[in-house]
Structures are given as C-alpha cells and as structure tokens.
C-alpha positions in Angstrom: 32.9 9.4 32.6 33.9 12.3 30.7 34.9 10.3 27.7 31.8 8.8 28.1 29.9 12.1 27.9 32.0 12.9 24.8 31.3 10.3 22.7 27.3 9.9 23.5 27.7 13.5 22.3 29.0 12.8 19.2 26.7 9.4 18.6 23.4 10.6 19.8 23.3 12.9 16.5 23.8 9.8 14.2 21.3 8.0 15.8 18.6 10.9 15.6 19.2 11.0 11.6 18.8 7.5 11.2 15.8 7.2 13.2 14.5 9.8 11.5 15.2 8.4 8.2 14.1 5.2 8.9 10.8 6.5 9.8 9.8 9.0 7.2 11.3 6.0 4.9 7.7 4.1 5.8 4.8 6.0 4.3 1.2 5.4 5.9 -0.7 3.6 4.1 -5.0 3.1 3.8 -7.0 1.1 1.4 -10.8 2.5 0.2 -13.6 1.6 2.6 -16.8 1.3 0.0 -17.6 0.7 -3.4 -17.5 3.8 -5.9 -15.4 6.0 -3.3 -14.6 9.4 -5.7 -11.4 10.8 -5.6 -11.5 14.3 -6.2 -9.2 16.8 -7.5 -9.1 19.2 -3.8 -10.8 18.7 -0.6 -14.4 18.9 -0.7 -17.1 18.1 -2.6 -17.3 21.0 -4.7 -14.0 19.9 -6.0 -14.3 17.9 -9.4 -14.3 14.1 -9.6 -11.2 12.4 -11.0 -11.4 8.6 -10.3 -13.7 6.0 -8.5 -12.2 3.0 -6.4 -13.6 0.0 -5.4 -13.1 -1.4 -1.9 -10.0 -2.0 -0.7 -8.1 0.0 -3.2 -4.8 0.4 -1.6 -3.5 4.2 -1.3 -0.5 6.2 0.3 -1.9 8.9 2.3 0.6 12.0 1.8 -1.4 14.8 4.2 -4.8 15.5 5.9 -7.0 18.7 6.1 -9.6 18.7 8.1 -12.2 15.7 7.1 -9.6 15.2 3.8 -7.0 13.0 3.1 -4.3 13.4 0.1 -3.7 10.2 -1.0 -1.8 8.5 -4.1 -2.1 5.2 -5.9 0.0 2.8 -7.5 -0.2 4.6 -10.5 0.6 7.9 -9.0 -2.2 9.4 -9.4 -3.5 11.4 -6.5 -6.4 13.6 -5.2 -8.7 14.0 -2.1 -10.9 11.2 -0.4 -13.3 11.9 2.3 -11.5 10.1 5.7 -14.5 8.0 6.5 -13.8 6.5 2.9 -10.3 5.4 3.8 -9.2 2.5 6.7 -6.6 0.9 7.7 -7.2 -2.6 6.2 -4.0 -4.1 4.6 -4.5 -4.1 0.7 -2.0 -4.7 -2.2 -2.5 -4.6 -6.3 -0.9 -6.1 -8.8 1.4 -3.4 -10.5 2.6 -5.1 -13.6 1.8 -6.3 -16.8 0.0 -2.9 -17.6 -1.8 -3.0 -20.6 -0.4 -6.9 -21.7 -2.9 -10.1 -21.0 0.0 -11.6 -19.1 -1.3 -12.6 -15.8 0.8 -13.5 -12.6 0.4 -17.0 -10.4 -1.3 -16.9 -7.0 0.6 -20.2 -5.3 0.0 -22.3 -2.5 2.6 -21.6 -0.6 5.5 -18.7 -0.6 7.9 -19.5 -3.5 7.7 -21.0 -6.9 8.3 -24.5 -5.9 4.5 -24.3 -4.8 1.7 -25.5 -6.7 -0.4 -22.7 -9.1 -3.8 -22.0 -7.4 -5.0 -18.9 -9.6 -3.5 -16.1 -11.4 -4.4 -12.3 -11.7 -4.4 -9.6 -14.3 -3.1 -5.8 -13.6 -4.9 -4.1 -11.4 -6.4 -7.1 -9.5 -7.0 -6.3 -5.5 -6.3 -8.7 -2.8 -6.8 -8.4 1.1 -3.2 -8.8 2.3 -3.3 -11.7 5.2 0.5 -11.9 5.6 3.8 -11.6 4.5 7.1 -13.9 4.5 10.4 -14.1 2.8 9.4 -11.6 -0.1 6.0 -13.1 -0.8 2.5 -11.9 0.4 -0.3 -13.7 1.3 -3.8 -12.7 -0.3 -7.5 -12.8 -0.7 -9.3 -12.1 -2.9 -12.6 -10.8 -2.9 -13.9 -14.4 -4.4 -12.4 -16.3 -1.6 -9.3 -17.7 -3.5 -6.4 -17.4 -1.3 -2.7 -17.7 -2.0 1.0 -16.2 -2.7 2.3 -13.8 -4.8 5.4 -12.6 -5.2 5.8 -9.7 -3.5 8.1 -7.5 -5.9 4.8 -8.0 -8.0 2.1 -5.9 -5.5 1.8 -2.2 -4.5 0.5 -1.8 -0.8 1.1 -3.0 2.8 
C-alpha cells in the first residue's frame, strides 16, 4: 500500500499538467449572431469601431468584462463585441488564398476522390455540420452543402 501511495504521489502531478495542458490547448470559440455586428476597439460603445461581421463570422473569444467579449479572428485581428452579438453556433472560413482568385473545392463527400459540388473564395463562411477524418462538413448560407478540407478552414 505504501508503494502504492508513493507512486500516485509522484504521478498525480503529471497528470494535473497534462490535463491542464490539454485543456487551455482548446480555445472557446463563438461565431457573430446578426448582420453588421461592430467590433470595437475596447468595451463599450463609446469605444471606436474597427470592423463589421456578417453572421456567423467565426471568432476566438480570449476574455469577458461585464456585457464584453474580447474576441479574435482568423486574421488576428481582435476587439470587443457586445455578448448578445456572439453564440455558440459552429462556424469555419476559408483562410487561404488571400488576396489570389484561386478558389478551393467544396466535395460531396470527405476526400478528394469525391465528386466537386462548388468551390469558395477567401473569406467565404460556412455553417459547420460535421467533421471526419480531417475534412468538415459545411453550409453555406445559399443552401450548397459539402466538404472541405479541413487544413483549409479557421473555426470549430
């Protein structure tokens, strides 16, 4: 029993940092609730405006004060958004190809064995329905519904 207590002593340590880790490793994440939601540059309305989202814009909330939330986007830019602006609806936006008129393929199915349905510029938003073996499934606001590769979104 004793060298029981001695090594649950030594291991309980370990597994306190790696939970600890593992948790502060997964950032919460929103999206924008509303069209022309302003993020502004502290928290309040007093504070000046620095950028407008559109619904669903996915965001990684960093703090809160009072009715505030410090958020940050997929191009790191951050600021303040009202919390009744900001749910917890899974969003994810294409992140590359910035300033090219390449555009990625939504497919049919996850992987590219799957038939093209649609393809999306940088920028483009999509309602995240699900995601498997390093693909995500999306809507998007139009109704078209597919895969993309998931190395190719920011969001949850």
């Amino acid at each position: 029993m004793k060298n029981l207590s001695i090594r649950l002593k030594h291991i309980l340590p370990f597994i306190f940092i790696i939970t600890f880790l593992a948790t502060s490793a997964l950032a919460e994440m929103g999206s924008v609730k509303g069209n022309k939601v302003q993020l502004r540059s502290g928290p309040g309305t007093t504070y000046s405006v620095k950028w407008e989202y559109g619904n669903g814009f996915p965001l990684k909330i960093l703090s809160k004060k009072g009715d505030w939330i410090k958020v940050t986007d997929f191009e790191n830019d951050s600021g303040w958004i009202h919390k009744d602006y900001v749910g917890s609806t899974p969003y994810m936006i294409v992140k590359v190809n910035k300033g090219k008129k390449k555009k990625i393929n939504l497919r049919s199915g996850p992987g590219v064995g799957y038939k093209i349905v649609g393809r999306a510029y940088y920028g483009v938003v999509f309602e995240t329905l699900g995601q498997e073996k390093g693909w995500a499934k999306i809507k998007h606001e139009s109704g078209l519904t597919g895969w993309i590769k998931r190395s190719l979104l920011w969001g949850f």
